[in-house]
C-alpha positions in Angstrom: -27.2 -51.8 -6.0 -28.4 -48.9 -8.0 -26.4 -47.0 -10.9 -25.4 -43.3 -9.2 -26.3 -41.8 -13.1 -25.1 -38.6 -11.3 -21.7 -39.0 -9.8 -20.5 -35.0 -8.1 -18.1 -35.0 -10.0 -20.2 -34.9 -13.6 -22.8 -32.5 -11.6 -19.7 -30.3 -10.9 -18.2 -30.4 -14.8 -22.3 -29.8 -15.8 -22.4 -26.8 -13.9 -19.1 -25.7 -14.7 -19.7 -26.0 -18.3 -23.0 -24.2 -18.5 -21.1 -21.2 -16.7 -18.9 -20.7 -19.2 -21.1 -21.1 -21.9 -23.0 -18.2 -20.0 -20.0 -16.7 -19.6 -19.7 -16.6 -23.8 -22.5 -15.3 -24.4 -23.2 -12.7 -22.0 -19.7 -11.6 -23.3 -21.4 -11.4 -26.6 -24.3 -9.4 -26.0 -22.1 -6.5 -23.9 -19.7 -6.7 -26.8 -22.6 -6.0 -28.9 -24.2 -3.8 -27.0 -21.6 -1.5 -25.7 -19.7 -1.6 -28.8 -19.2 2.0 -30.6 -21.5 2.6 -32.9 -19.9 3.9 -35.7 -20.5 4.1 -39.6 -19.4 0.9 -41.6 -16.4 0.9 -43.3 -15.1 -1.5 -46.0 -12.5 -3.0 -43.7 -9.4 -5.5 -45.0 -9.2 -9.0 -42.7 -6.1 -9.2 -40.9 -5.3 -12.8 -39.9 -3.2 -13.3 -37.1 -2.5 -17.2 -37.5 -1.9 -18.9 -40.8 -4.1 -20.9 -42.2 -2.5 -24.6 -41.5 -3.3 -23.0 -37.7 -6.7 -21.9 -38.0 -7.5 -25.4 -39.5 -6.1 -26.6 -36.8 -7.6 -24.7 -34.1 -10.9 -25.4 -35.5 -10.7 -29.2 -35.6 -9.7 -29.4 -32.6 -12.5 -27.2 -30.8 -15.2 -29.7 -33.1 -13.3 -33.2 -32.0 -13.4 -31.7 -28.3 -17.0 -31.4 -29.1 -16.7 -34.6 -30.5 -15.0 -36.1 -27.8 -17.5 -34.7 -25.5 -20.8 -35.9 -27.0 -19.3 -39.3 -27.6 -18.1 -40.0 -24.0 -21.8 -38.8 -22.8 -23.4 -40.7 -25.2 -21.5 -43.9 -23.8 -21.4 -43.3 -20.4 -25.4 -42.8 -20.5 -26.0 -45.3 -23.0 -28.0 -43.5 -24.9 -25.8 -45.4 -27.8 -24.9 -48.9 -27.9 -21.4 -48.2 -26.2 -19.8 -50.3 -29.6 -20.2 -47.2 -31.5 -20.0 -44.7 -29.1 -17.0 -45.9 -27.7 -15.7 -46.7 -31.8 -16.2 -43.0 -32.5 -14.6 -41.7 -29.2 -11.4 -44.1 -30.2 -11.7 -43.2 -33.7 -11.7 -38.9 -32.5 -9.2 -39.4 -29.8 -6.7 -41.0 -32.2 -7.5 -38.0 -35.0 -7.4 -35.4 -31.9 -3.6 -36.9 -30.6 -2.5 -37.0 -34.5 -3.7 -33.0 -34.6 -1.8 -32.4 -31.3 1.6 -34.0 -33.3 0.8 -31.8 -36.4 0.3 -29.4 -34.4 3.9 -29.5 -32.2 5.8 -30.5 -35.5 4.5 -27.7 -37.5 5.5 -25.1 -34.6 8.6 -26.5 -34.4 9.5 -26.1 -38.4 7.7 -23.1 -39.0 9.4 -21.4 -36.4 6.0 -20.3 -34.9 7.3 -22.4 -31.9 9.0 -19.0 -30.4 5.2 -17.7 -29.8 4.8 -20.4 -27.3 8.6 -19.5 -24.6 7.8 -18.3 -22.0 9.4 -14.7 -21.4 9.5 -14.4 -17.5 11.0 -10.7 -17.3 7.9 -8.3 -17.7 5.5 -11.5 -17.2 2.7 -9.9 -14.7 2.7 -7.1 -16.2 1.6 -8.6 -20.1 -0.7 -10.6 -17.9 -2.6 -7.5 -16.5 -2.9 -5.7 -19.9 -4.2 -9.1 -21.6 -6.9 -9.3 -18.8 -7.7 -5.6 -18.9 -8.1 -6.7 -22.7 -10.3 -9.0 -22.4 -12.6 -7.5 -19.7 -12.8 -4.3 -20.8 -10.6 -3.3 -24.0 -12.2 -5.5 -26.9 -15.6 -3.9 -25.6 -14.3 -0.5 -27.3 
């Protein structure tokens, strides 16, 4: 019986996938695009996370990556699946220890309240987040 190399399922995620990353950067271009053009100005960076969080963030968006590659590079054999599946362990076991760091640092810095739920007034922050995002940060 031949290998399906093409289940639906991965056909689905594929598409999926390449929408968003369309998504991204046809984002990118209107926000560039229809962005005010205006005359630089020196401007002082704001962070809204501390550090510890923006470390955090960013490991985790390159071990998805990671995590990604690896499981395609197994499934497909493109690498012997020793190493593939070695590295996929080896991220999935530094991408679960970043999830604990991640729960036990919210937890003692206090940045845990950012994360309850406030249910009174809920819709409504909803609909000014997505007007945000669709057509606010284009401003």
């Amino acid at each position: 019986m031949e290998k399906n190399y093409w289940p639906s399922w991965l056909v689905i995620a594929a598409v999926a996938l390449a929408a968003v990353v369309l998504a991204i950067v046809v984002h990118g271009i209107l926000r560039g695009k229809l962005a005010p053009k205006h005359e630089r100005v020196p401007e002082a960076k704001t962070y809204l996370y501390t550090l510890p969080l923006r470390l955090w963030h960013w490991c985790n968006a390159l071990l998805f990556i990671g995590l990604t590659a690896s499981g395609f590079l197994k499934y497909f054999g493109i690498v012997p699946k020793e190493i593939a599946g070695g590295a996929h362990r080896m991220m999935a076991m530094i991408f679960m220890a970043g999830w604990l760091y991640f729960i036990t640092y919210n937890i003692v810095s206090g940045n845990g309240r950012n994360y309850v739920i406030k249910f009174k007034g809920f819709l409504g922050r909803c609909a000014l987040q997505a007007r945000y995002y669709l057509y606010g940060i284009m401003k």
